[in-house]
N, C-alpha and C positions, 0 to 999 in steps of 0.2 A: 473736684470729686468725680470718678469716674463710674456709671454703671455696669456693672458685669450680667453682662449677656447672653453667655456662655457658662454652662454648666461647670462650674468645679468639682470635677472629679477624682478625686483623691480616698481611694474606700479607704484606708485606716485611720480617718478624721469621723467615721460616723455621724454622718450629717443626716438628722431625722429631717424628712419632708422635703419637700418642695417650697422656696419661698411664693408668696403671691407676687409678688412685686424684685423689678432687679435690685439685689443691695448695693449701697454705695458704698466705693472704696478710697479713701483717702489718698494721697500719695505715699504715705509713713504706712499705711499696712500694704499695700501694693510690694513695698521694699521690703517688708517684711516676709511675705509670702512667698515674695520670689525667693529669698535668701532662705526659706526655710525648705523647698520643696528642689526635687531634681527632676531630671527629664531625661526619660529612657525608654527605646523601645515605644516611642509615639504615647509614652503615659507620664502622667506627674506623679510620683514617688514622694514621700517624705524621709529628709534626711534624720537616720535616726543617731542618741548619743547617748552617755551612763549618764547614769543616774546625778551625777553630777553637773551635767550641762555641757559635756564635752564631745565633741563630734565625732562619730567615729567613721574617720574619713582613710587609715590606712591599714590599720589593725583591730580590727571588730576580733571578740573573743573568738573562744576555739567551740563551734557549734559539737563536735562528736566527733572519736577519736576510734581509730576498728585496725586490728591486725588483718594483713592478708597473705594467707602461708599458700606456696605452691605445691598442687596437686600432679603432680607429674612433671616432666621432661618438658622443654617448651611454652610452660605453662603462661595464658596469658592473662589479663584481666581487664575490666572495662568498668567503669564506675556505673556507679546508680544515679538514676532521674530523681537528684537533690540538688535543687538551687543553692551555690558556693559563691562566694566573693573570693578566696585564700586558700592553697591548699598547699599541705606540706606531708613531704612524701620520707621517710627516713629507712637505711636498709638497717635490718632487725639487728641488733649485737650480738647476734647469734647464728646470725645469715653464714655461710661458707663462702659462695656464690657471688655474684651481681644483678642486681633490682635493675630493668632498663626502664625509664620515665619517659611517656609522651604523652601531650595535648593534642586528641583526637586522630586519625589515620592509622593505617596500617603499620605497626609497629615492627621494628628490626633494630638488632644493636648497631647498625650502621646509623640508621636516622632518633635516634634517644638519648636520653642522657642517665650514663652510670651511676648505680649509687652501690657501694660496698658497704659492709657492716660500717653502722655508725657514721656512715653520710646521710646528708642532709640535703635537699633541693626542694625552694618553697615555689610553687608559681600561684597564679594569678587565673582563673577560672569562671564562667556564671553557672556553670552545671559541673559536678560531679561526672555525670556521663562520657566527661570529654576526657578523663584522666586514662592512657593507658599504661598498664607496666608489663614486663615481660619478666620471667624466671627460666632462663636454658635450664639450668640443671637441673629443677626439679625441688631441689632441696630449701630454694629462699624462701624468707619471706621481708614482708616493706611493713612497716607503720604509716596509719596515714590519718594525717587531723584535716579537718578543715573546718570553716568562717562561712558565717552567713552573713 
C-alpha cells in the first residue's frame, strides 16, 4: 500500500476537507484511478460517460446547435470563448453561395475548406473561438453544432 502525498486534485470529485493523515492506496484503486482520470493541460480530468457506464471517448453529444447568416459582402466569423471537443459545420440548404471553414488564422478561400448547400465538415476543436468561416457573397449562411 502506498501513501499519497500529494494532494488529489480533481474539483469535480468534491472532496470535503483536508485528510489529517496521508490515505492509503492499495494497488487495485491506484489502477483504478488512474484508469478513470485523464491528464490535460498539467490537470487530472475525469473521464466522463452516459448514464450507462459507457465512455465517451469519440462522440460526446451535441452540447448547442446556432445558425450563422452573413451580414454583408465578405462577411467573416469567429467563434465564441466555449470549451468544444467536436464541431460540425454544415452549409445552410438554402445557402446560394459557399461557407469557407478554418481552425484559427486569417481566413481566405485559398487556405479553408468549402462547404456548399448541404455540405458537411466535422473537425476536432477545444475552443469554439478557433472556428473561422467566411461568406464572399454576402448571402450564406452555415449551421454549426458542437460537443463538449
Amino acid at each position: 500500500m502506498r501513501e499519497v502525498h500529494t494532494p488529489l486534485g480533481v474539483p469535480e470529485l468534491d472532496i470535503k476537507g483536508q485528510p489529517t493523515s496521508p490515505p492509503t492506496l492499495s494497488d487495485n484503486i491506484q489502477q483504478v484511478l488512474s484508469t478513470l482520470t485523464g491528464f490535460w493541460k498539467n490537470r487530472r480530468t475525469l473521464l466522463k460517460s452516459s448514464p450507462s457506464g459507457i465512455l465517451f471517448t469519440a462522440s460526446p453529444q451535441i452540447e448547442d446547435i446556432f445558425h450563422v447568416p452573413a451580414d454583408g459582402a465578405d462577411y467573416t466569423y469567429q467563434g465564441k470563448n466555449i470549451p468544444c471537443t467536436e464541431v460540425m459545420i454544415m452549409g445552410h440548404p438554402a445557402s446560394v453561395g459557399t461557407v469557407w471553414v478554418r481552425k484559427g488564422g486569417v481566413i481566405t478561400i485559398d487556405n479553408s475548406w468549402p462547404l456548399d448547400a448541404n455540405d458537411v465538415v466535422g473537425i476536432s476543436l477545444t475552443n469554439l473561438n478557433m472556428l473561422q468561416l467566411l461568406m464572399p457573397l454576402g448571402t450564406e449562411k452555415a449551421i454549426v453544432a458542437y460537443s463538449m
